[in-house]
C-alpha positions as a printed NumPy array, in Angstrom:
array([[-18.471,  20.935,   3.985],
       [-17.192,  21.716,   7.717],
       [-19.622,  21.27 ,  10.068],
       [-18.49 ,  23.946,  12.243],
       [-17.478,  26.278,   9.898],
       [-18.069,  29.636,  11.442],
       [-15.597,  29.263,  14.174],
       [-12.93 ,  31.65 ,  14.727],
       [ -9.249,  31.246,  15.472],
       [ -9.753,  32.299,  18.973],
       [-12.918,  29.594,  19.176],
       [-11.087,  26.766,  17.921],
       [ -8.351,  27.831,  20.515],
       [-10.454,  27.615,  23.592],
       [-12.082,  24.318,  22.102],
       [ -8.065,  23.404,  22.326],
       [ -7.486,  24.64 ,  26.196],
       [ -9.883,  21.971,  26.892],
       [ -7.963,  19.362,  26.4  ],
       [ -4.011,  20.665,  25.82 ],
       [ -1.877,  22.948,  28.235],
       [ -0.221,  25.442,  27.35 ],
       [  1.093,  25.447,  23.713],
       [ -0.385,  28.744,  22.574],
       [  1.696,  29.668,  19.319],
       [  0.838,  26.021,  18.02 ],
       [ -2.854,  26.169,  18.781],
       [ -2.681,  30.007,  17.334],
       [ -1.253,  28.588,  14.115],
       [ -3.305,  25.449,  13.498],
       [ -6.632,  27.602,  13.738],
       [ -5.225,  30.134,  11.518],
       [ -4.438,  27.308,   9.099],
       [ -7.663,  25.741,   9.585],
       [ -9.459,  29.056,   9.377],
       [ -7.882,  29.892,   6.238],
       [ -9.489,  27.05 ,   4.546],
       [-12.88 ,  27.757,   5.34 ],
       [-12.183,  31.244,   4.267],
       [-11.014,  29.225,   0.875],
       [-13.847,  27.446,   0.162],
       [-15.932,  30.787,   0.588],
       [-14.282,  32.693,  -2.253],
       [-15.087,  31.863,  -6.488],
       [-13.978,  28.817,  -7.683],
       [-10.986,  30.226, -10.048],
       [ -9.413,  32.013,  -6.924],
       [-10.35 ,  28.389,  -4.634],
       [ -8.023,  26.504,  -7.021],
       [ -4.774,  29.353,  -6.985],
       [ -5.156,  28.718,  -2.839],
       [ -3.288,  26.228,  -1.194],
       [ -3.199,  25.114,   2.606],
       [  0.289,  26.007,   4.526],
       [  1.198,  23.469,   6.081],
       [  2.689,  23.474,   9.801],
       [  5.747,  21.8  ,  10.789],
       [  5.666,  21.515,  14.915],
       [  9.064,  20.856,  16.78 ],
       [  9.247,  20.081,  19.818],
       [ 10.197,  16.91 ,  22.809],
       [  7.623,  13.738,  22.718],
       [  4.695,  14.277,  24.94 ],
       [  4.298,  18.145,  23.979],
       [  1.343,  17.835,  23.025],
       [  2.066,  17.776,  19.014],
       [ -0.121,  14.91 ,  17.984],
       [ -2.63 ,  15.556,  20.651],
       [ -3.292,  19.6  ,  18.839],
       [ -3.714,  17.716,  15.388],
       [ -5.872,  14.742,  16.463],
       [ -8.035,  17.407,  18.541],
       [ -8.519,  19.919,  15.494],
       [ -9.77 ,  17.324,  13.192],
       [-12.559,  16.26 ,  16.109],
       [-13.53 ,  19.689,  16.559],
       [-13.908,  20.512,  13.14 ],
       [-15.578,  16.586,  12.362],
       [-12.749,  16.211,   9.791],
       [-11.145,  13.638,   8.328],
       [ -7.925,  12.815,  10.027],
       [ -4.998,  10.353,   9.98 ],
       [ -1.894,  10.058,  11.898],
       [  1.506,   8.239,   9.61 ],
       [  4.852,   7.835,  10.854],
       [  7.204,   8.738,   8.201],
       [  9.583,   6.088,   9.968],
       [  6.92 ,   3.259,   8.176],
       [  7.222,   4.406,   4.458],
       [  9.722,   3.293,   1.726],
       [ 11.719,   4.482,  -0.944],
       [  9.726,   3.158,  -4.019],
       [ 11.288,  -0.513,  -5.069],
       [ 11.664,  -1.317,  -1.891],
       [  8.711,  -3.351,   0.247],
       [  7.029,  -1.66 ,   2.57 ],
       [  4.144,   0.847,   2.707],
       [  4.243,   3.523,  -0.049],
       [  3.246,   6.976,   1.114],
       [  0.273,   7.115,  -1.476],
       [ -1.183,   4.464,   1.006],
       [ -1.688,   7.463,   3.513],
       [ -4.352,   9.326,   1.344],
       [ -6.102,   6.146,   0.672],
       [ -6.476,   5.781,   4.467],
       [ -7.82 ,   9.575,   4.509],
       [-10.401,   8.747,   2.055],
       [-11.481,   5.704,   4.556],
       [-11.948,   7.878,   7.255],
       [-13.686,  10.418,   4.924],
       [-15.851,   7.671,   4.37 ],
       [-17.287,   7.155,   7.838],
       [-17.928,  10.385,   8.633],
       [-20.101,  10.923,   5.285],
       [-21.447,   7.765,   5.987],
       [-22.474,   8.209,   9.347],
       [-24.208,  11.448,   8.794],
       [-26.03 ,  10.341,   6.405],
       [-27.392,   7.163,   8.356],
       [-28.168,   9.591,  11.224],
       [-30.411,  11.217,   8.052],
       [-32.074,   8.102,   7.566],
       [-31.972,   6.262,  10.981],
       [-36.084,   7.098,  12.002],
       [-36.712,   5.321,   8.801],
       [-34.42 ,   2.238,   9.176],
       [-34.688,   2.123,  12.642],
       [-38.545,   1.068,  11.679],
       [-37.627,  -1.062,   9.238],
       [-35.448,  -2.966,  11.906],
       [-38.45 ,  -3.182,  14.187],
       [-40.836,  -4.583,  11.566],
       [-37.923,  -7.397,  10.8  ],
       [-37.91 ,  -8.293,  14.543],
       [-41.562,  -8.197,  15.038],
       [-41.87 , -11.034,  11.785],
       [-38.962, -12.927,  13.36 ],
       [-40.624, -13.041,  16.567],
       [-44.764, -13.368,  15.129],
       [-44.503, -15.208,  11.93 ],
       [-47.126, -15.158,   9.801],
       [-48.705, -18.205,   7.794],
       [-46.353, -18.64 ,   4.675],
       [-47.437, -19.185,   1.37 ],
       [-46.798, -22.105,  -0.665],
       [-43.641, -20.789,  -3.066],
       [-42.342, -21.887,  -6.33 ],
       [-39.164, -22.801,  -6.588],
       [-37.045, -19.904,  -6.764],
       [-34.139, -19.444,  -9.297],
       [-31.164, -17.514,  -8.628],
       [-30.449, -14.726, -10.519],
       [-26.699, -15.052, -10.075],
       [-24.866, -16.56 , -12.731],
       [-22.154, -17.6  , -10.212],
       [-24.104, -18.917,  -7.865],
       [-24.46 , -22.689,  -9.232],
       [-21.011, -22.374,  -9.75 ],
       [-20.244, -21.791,  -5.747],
       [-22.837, -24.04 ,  -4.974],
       [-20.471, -26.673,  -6.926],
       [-17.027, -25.198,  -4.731],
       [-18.807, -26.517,  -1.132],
       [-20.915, -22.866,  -0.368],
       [-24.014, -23.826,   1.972],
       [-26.932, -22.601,  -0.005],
       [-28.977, -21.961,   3.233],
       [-26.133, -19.7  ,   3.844],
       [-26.545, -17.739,   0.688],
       [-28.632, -14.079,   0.774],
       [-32.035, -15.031,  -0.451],
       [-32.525, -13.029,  -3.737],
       [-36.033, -11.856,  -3.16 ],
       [-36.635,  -9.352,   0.23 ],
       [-38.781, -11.325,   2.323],
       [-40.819, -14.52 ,   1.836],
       [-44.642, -14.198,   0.79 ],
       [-46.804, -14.875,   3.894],
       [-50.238, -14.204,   4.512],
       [-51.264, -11.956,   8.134],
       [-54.612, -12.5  ,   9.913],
       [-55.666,  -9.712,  11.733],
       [-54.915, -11.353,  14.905],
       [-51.147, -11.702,  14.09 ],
       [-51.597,  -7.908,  12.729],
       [-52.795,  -6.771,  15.896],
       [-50.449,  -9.222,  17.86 ],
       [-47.793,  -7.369,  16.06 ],
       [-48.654,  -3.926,  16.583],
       [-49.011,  -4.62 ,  20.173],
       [-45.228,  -6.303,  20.517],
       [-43.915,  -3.09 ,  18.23 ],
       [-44.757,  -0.988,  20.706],
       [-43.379,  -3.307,  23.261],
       [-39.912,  -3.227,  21.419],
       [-40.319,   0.612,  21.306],
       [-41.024,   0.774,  25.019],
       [-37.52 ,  -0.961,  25.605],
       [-40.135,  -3.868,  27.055],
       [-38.443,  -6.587,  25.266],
       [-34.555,  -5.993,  25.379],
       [-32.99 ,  -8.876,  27.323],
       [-35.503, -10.786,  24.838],
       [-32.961, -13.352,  22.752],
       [-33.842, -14.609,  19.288],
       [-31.993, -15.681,  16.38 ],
       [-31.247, -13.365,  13.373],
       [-29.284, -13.851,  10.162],
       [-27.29 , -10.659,   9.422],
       [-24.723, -10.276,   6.286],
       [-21.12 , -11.711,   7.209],
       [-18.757,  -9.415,   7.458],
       [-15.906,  -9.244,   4.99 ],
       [-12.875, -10.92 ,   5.561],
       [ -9.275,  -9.028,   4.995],
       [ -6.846, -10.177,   2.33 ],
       [ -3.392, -10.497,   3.935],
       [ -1.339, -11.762,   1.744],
       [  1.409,  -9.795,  -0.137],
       [ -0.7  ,  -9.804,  -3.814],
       [ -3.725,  -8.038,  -1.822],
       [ -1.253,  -5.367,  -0.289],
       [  0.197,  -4.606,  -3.796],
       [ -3.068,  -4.342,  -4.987],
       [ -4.438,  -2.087,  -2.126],
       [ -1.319,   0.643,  -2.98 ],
       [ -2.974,   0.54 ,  -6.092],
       [ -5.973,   1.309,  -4.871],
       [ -7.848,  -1.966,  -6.246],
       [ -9.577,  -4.222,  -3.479],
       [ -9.74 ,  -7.551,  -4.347],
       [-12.126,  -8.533,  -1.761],
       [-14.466,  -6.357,  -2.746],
       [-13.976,  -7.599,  -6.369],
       [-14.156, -10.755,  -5.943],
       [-17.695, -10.341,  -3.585],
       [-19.309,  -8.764,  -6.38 ],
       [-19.471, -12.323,  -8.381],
       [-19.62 , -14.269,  -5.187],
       [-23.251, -14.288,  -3.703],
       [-23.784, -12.929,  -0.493],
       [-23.649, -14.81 ,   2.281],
       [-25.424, -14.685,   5.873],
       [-24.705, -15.888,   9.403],
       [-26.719, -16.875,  12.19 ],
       [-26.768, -14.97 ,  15.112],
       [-28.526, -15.257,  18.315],
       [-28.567, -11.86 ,  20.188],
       [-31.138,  -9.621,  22.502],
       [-33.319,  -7.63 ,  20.458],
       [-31.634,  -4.258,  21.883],
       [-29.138,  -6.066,  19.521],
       [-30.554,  -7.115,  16.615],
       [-32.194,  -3.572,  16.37 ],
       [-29.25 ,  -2.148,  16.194],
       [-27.614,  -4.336,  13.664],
       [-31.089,  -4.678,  11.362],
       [-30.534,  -0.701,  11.71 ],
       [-27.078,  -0.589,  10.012],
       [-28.422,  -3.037,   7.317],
       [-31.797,  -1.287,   6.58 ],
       [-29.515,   2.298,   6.968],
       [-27.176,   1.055,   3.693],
       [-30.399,   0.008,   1.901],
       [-32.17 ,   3.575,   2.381],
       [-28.832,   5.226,   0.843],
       [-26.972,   6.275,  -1.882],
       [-23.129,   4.753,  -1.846],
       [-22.337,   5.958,  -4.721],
       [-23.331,   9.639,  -3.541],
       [-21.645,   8.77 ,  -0.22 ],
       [-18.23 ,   7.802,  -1.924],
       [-18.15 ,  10.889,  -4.018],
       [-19.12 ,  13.098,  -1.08 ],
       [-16.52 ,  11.266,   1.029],
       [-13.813,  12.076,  -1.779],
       [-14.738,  15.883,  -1.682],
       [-14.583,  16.306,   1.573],
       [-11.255,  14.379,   2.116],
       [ -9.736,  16.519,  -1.035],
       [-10.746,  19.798,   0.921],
       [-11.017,  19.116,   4.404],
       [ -8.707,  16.405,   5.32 ],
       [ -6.37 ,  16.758,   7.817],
       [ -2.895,  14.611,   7.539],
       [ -0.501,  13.837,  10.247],
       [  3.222,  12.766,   9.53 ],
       [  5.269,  11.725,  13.061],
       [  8.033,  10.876,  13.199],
       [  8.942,  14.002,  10.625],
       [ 12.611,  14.043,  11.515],
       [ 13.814,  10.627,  11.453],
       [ 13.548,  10.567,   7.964],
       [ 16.565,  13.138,   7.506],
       [ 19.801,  12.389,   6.518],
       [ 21.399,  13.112,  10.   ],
       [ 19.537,   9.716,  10.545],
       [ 20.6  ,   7.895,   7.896],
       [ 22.18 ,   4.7  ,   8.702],
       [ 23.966,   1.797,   6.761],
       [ 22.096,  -0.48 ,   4.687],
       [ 18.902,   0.948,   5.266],
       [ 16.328,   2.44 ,   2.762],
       [ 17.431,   6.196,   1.733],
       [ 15.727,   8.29 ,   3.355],
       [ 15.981,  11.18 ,   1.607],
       [ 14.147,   8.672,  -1.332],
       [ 11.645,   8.783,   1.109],
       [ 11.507,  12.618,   1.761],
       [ 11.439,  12.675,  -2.617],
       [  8.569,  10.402,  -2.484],
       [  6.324,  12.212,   0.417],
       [  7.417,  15.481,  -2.047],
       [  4.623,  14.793,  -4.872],
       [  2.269,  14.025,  -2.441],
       [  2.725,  17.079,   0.041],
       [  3.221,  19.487,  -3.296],
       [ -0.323,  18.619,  -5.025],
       [ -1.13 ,  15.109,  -7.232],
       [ -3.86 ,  12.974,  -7.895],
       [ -3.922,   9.275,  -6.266],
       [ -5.996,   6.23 ,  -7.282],
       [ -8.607,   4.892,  -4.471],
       [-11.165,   2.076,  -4.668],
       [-13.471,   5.149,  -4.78 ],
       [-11.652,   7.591,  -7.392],
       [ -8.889,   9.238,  -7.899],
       [ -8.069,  12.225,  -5.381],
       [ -6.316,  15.283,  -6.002],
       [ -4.39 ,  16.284,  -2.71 ],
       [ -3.68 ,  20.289,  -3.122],
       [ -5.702,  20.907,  -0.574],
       [ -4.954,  18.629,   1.653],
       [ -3.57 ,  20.186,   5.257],
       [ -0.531,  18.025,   6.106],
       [  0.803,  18.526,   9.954],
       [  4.216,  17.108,  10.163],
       [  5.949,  16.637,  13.987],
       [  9.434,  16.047,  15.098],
       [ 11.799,  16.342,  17.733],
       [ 14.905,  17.507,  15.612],
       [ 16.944,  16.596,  19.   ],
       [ 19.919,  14.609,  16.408],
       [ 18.891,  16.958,  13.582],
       [ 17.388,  19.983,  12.154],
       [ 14.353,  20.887,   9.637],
       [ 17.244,  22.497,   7.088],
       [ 18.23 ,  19.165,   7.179],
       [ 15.366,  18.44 ,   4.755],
       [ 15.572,  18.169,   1.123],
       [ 14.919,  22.097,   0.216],
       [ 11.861,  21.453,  -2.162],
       [ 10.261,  19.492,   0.961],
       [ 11.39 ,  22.365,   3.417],
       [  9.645,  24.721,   1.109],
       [  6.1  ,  22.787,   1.619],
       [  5.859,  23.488,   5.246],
       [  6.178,  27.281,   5.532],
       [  4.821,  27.697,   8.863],
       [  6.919,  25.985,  11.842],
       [  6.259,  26.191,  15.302],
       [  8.484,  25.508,  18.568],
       [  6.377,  23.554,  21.049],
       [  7.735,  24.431,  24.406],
       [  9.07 ,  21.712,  27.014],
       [  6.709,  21.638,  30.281],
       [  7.336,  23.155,  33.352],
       [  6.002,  22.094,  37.041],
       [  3.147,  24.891,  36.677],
       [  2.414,  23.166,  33.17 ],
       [  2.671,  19.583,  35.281],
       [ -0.211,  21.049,  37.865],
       [ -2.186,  21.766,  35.041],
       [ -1.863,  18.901,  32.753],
       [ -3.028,  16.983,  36.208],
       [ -6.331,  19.184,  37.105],
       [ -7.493,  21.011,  34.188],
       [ -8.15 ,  19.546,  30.671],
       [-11.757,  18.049,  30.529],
       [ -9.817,  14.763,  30.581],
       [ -7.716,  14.811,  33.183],
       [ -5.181,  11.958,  34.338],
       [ -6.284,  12.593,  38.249],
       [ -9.904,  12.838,  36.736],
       [ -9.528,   9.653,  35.085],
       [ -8.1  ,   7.665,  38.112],
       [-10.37 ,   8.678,  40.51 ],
       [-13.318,   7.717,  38.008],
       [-11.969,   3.951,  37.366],
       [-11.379,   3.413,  41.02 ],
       [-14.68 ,   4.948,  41.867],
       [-16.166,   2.107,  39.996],
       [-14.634,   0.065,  42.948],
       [-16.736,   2.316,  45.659],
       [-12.831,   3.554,  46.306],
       [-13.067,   7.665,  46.438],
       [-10.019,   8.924,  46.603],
       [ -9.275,  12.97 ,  46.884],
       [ -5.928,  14.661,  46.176],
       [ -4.553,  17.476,  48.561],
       [ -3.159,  20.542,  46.112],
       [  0.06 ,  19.675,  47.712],
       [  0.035,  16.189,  47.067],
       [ -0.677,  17.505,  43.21 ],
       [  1.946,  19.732,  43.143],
       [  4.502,  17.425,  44.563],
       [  3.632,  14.844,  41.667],
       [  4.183,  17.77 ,  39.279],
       [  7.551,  18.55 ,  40.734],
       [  8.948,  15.052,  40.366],
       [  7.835,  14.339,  36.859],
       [  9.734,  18.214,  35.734],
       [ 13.274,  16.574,  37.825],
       [ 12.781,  13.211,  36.22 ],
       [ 12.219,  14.447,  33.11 ],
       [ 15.268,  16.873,  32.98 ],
       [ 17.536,  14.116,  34.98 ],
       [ 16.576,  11.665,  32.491],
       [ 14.977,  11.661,  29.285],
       [ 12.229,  14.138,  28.645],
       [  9.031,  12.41 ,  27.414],
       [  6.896,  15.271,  28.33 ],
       [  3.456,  14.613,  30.025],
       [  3.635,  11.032,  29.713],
       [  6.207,  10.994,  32.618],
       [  2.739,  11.58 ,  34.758],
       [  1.591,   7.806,  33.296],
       [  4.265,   6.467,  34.554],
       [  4.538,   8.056,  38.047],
       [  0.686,   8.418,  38.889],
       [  1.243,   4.174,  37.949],
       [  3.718,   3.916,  40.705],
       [  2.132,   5.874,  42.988],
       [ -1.383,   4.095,  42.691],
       [ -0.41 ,   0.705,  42.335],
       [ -0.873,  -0.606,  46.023],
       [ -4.422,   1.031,  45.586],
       [ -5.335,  -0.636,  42.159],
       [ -4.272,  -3.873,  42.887],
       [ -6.166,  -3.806,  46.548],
       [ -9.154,  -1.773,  45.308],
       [-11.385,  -4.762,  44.532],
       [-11.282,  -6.029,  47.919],
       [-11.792,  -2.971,  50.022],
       [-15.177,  -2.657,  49.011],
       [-16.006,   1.049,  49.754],
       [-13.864,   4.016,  51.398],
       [-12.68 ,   7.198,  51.447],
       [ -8.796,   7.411,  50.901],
       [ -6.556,  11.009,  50.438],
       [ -3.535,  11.581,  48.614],
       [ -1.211,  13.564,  50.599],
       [  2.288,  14.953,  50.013],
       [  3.313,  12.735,  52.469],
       [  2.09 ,   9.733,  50.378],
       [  3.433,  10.797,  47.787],
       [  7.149,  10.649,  49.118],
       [  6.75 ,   7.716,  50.666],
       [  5.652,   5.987,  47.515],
       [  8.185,   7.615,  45.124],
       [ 10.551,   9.561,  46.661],
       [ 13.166,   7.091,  47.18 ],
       [ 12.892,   6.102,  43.985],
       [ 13.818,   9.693,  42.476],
       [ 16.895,  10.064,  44.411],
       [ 18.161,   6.681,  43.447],
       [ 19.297,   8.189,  40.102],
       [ 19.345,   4.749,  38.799],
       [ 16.43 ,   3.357,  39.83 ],
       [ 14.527,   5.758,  38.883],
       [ 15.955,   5.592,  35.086],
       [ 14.56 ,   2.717,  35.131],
       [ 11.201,   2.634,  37.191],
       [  9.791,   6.289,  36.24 ]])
């Protein structure tokens, strides 16, 4: 079911340091969690159902690194993941999302990874398939007188009637009967492996692909969607399908004919039920925003929110939810929730809610060594990043360690003179400090530029002792 399912706390901890500093309880906790539920799905079925996840509560200032550690685990482990904000649900009879809506979403993005692995099973096959539609488009062969064709769609007369373009309407059969000399046969062969060689890339031509479906955005289609009905899919089962005309390289139009020719060589049915199974015991849900739904927040004339904390309750504690693709029991469902608790507390809670995240963890606020860190180390870097896009500008620029550590030391005093946002402070400084250099970089054509301390003051250091300027720029 997990793709990497034999790694061990201290393996899904290091995957972590990669890309988050510092933090070491929270990672420590989240890979036991997640460790525990491969260990789950290894025991007998009977003992599998008496298991349940415990679920993490993480406290701590924005820009810990709390969403980063869940968003992070569920790419490591290729699970299905989505991030709520508790702040966008409602109590029930009021409008607004209802927090069912945020398993439905998990079953979506359970079903793109199920369906992309098993493309990737399939892609040699429809990859071919895409070639041999190209090769037609582009060396026709002599067609064949046809009989009028009659639509097997009931409907379709009907649509026909409402205004729908018949040329615009899937044809019913595959392809149209034609008749191939063996010099188009050999013709063909020859461009195949043209198109295979990457020969013919640029090459345009025009292709008819399925049109994509258009969203329903009106307030009967969201009602339906909590209910987990979708009425454009409902109604494009009696509607005939329809095609547009596209006119794209053949690099292109291999890789759409691909996607088509991958959903024909599969099972959607099997992918939808995999996709269920998967999000049922390997899906990974992440509610922001935990503590603004207490009733230390609770303000006049708004929705309850403790109706809101009753209503996540079902949800968190184990029941089944309709989808478009079947209902979904969510027992084992791993549900992260984050807040900062600055205004309240998590005994704030409703008890039975308190009670469904028994392991809570204290993210710790940053401190200039974490800063120097956050700047150099993780795989993706903020430095790394900057001095990649500007590179694209034949701009290198190098940072001295001083210059680093000087950056580091102004976003801790900003942060504890103002409000603490954590490492996003760095966004906003590293902006400041580059901005002369990103707005120039286009016309200075190539050089070699270094960051130095001094730089660095002269940039932004007038700004941080200008306590009010600086609440306001950094």
């Amino acid at each position: 079911m997990i793709t990497k399912e034999d790694m061990t706390p201290r393996e899904i901890v290091a995957e972590l340091d990669k890309y988050i500093i510092g933090q070491t309880m929270a990672k420590k906790s989240v890979a036991v969690a997640l460790r525990n539920r491969q260990r789950r799905l290894k025991l007998d079925e009977d003992m599998q159902k008496e298991i349940t996840p415990k679920n993490l509560l993480m406290i701590g200032a924005t820009g810990v690194g709390k969403t980063e550690i869940a968003r992070r685990l569920a790419t490591i482990v290729q699970a299905p993941f989505v991030k709520v904000e508790a702040t966008k649900f409602t109590e029930v009879g009021y409008i607004g999302r209802d927090v069912e809506s945020m398993v439905r979403d998990l079953v979506e993005a359970s079903i793109q990874i199920v369906e992309k692995k098993q493309y990737s099973q399939v892609f040699s096959r429809a990859e071919k398939n895409a070639i041999e539609r190209i090769v037609k488009l582009l060396i026709p062969g002599i067609k064949k007188e046809n009989r009028q064709s009659t639509s097997s769609n009931p409907f379709e007369s009907m649509f026909k009637n409402m205004g729908v373009d018949p040329n615009q309407l899937a044809p019913q059969a595959e392809e149209e009967e034609e008749e191939v000399t063996e010099a188009i046969s050999t013709d063909r062969e020859k461009m195949k492996q043209q198109i295979r060689n990457g020969l013919l890339d640029e090459r345009e031509l025009t292709i008819q692909v399925e049109s994509q479906k258009k969203s329903m955005n009106s307030p009967m289609g969201a009602g339906l969607e909590q209910m987990g009905i979708d009425l454009n899919e409902t109604l494009g089962a009696l509607r005939p399908k329809s095609k547009v005309k596209r006119t794209v390289t053949v690099k292109k139009a291999i890789e759409l004919f691909t996607q088509e020719e991958s959903a024909k060589l599969v099972n959607q049915e099997d992918i939808q039920s995999m996709a269920v199974e998967l999000a049922q015991n390997a899906g990974i849900i992440f509610i922001d925003e935990f503590d603004k739904i207490t009733s230390k927040n609770e303000n006049s004339g708004t929705v309850s929110r403790e109706g809101v904390q009753r209503d996540i309750l079902p949800i968190v504690e184990g029941s089944q939810v309709s989808t478009k693709y079947g209902p979904i029991q969510t027992d084992h469902i791993l549900f992260i929730a984050s807040g900062a608790f600055h205004v309240s507390k998590p005994s704030d809670l409703i008890p039975e809610l308190q009670g469904r995240f028994p392991i809570r963890v204290e993210l710790d606020d940053l401190t200039k060594e974490d800063f120097v860190k956050i700047l150099t180390e993780p795989n993706n870097a903020l430095l790394k990043q900057y001095i990649a896009m500007l590179g694209t500008e034949n701009v290198n620029i190098t940072f001295t360690y001083e210059s680093i550590e000087r950056l580091a030391a102004i976003a801790y005093q900003v942060n504890h003179e103002t409000d603490n946002i954590g490492a996003r402070r760095l966004h906003t400084i590293l902006e400041k400090l580059l901005e002369d250099l990103l707005f120039e970089a286009p016309d200075m054509q190539m050089g070699d530029i270094t960051i130095t301390e001094n730089y660095v003051n002269e940039k932004i250091e007038h700004i941080v002792e200008d306590k009010d300027l600086s609440r306001y720029i950094l």
